[in-house]
C-alpha positions, 0 to 999 in steps of 0.5 A, spaced: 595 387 391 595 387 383 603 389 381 600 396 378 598 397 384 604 395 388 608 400 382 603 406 385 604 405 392 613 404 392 612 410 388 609 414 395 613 411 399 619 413 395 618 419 395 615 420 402 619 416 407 625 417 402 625 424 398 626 421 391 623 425 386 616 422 382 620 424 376 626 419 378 622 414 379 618 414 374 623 414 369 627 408 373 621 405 372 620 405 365 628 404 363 626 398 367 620 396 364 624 396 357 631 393 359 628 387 362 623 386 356 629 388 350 634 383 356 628 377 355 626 378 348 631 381 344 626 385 341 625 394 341 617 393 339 616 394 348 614 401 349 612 404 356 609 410 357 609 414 364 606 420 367 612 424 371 606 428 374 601 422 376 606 417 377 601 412 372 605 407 368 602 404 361 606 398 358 605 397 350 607 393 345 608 395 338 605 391 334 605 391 325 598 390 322 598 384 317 593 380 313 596 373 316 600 373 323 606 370 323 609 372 330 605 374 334 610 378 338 610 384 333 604 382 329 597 383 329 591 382 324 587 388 323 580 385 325 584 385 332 588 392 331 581 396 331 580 394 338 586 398 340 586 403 333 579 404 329 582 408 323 588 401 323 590 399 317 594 393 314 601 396 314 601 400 319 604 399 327 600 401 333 601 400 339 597 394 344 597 396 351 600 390 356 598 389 363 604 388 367 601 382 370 601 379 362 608 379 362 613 373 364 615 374 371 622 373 369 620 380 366 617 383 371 624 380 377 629 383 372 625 389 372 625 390 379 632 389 380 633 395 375 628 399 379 632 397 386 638 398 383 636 406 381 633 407 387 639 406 391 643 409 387 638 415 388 639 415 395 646 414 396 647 420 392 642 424 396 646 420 402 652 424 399 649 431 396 647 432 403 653 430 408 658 433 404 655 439 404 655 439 412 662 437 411 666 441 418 659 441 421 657 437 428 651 432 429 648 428 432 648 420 432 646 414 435 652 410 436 651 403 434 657 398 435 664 398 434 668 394 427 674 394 425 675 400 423 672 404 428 665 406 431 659 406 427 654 412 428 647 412 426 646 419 423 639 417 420 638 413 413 647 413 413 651 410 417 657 415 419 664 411 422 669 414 427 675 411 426 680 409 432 685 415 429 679 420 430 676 418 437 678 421 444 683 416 446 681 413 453 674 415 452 668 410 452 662 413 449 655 409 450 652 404 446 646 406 443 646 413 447 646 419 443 654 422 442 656 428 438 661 429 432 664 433 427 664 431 419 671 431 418 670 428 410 665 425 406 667 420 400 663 415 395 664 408 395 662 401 391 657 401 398 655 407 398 657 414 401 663 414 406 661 419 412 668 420 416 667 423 424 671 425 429 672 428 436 679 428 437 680 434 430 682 441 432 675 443 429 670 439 433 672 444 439 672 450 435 664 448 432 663 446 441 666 454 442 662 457 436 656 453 440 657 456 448 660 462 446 656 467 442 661 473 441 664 467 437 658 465 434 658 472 432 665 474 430 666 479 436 671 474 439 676 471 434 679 463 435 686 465 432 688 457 432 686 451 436 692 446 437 690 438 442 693 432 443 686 429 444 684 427 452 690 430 454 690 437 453 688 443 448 689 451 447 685 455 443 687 462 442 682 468 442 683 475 439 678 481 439 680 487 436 674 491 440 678 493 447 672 493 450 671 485 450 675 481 454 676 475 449 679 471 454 674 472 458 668 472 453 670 464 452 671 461 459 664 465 461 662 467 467 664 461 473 668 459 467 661 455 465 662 456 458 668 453 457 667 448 462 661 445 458 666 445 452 670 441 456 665 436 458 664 435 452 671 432 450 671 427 456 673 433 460 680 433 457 684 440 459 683 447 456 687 452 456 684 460 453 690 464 452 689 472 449 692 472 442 698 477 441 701 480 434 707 480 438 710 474 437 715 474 443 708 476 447 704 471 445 709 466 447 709 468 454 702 467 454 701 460 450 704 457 456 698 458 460 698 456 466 704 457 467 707 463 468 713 464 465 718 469 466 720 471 458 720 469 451 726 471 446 727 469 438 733 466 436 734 471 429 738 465 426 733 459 426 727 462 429 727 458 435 724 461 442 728 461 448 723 461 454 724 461 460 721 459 467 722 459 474 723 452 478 718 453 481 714 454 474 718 449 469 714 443 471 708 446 468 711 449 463 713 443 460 707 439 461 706 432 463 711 428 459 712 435 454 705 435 453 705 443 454 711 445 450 709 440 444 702 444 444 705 452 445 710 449 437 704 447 434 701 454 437 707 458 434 710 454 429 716 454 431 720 451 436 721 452 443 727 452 447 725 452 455 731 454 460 730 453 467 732 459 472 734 457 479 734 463 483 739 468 483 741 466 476 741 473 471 736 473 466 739 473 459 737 480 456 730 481 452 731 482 445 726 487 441 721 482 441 721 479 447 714 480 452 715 484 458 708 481 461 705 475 462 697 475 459 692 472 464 690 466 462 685 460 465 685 454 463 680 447 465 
């Protein structure tokens, strides 16, 4: 195959298989064609014509009309002249077609390096333009292997990382099985695009509920906050300001199937949907979810609350090693005192804010 025709064929291909633009390619070409020719000769008299519409590249060299030659690089007599520009005459310059084949093939090597170089820049910038605009959302990509760095995911014509930090702890995805993840962040680098995925951020349960749970597709039901300690446990909270809808319910589905499938999904790590309160004091009673636990109060001197709980209750309400009280102060955003009652013990006395029932809550 002749080198214009190879020219012609990379252009489909690239703007085909890879989504480049003829235009681009075409002027990658011909900035190529004349900075390898200038590289090698050290001469301006090269000129290459391209067709952003056709794709079809012409080469020329400019070339001075004299009576005798004495560089036949930018020279030509004027008998030789009129073959390309009958109304030539001596003094004038006019331009001689090359063939791509008559150039050194060291013109031709230093032209497709430029070409290679601008294409890849092209593609990492369309790798770039399109993932970060998807930034926060899910996809889905064969995982590949695992480095030093994390896991690497196939995400079609990029590479995505999970690092350690961002997977689920404990969890073991399958090589070469499809696995889904959140675009946590997208960055540029020296080797092109950096695409950053997690499982274990916050976000990637809220996108999972958005998906299961058309009330939240739909603004109908509102998650509040999400707060985890990814393969441990999660708590979203869930507001809707339609009395007729249960946003509690709404989110663990019918036979808790909604919020089941987005357990599955994190390696069946424990869910907990609490009903969102204005009611500070209420919506501490009901963060505890699943335990029930018998008040909540807050101290006005440092904004700590003060919950109380059964000893029957306490263990849950803690958690396995705290687990639960560490989420409820993310939740709240405050810190969190829980008191144990034995029984017969009084109670200290509710303050203005404190809850005086305790929500419903389910929990996987």
């Amino acid at each position: 195959m002749r080198v214009r025709d190879e020219i012609q064929s990379a252009i489909y291909e690239l703007e085909k298989e890879r989504g480049i633009s003829r235009e681009y390619i075409v002027t990658a070409i011909k900035e190529a064609f004349e900075a390898a020719y200038q590289q090698q000769y050290q001469k301006d008299n090269f000129l290459v014509k391209a067709d952003t519409g056709t794709g079809l590249v012409r080469l020329y060299s400019r070339k001075t009309v004299v009576a005798k030659v004495t560089d036949s690089d930018t020279e030509i007599t004027l008998k030789d002249a009129r073959k390309a520009e009958p109304e030539a005459k001596t003094g004038n310059d006019v331009l001689i077609q090359v063939k791509i084949e008559q150039l050194p093939l060291s013109v031709i090597v230093k032209a497709r390096k430029f070409i290679d170089d601008k294409i890849k820049e092209r593609e990492n910038d369309l790798v770039y333009e399109r993932f970060h605009s998807q930034v926060g959302t899910l996809v889905n990509g064969e995982v590949l292997r695992q480095n030093k760095e994390g896991l690497l995911i196939n995400l079609a014509r990029c590479e995505g990382i999970m690092p350690k930090d961002q997977q689920i702890p404990g969890e073991r995805l399958r090589f070469q099985g499809v696995a889904k993840a959140l675009i946590l962040s997208v960055d540029k680098s020296a080797q092109g695009p950096r695409v950053v995925l997690t499982r274990s951020h916050p976000d990637f349960i809220q996108r999972l509920v958005e998906l299961e749970v058309p009330e939240v597709g739909s603004g109908l039901v509102e998650v509040k906050r999400i707060v985890r300690e990814p393969g441990q446990r999660a708590k979203v909270a869930v507001f809707s300001r339609d009395p007729k809808i249960d946003p509690v319910g709404a989110v663990i589905g019918p036979m808790g199937g909604r919020i089941r499938a987005v357990s599955r999904e994190i390696a069946f790590e424990h869910i907990d949907v609490i009903r969102y309160d204005p009611n500070p004091a209420k919506y501490a009673i009901n963060a505890f979810s699943p335990a029930k636990v018998l008040d909540a109060e807050r101290r006005p001197e440092d904004g700590t609350f003060v919950v109380h709980a059964t000893a029957e209750a306490f263990p849950v309400a803690l958690g396995k090693g705290g687990v639960n009280v560490r989420l409820v102060e993310r939740l709240l955003d405050a810190k969190v005192e829980l008191v144990q009652i034995e029984e017969g013990q009084p109670q200290a006395a509710p303050t203005r804010e404190a809850g005086e029932t305790h929500e419903e809550s389910t929990n996987l």
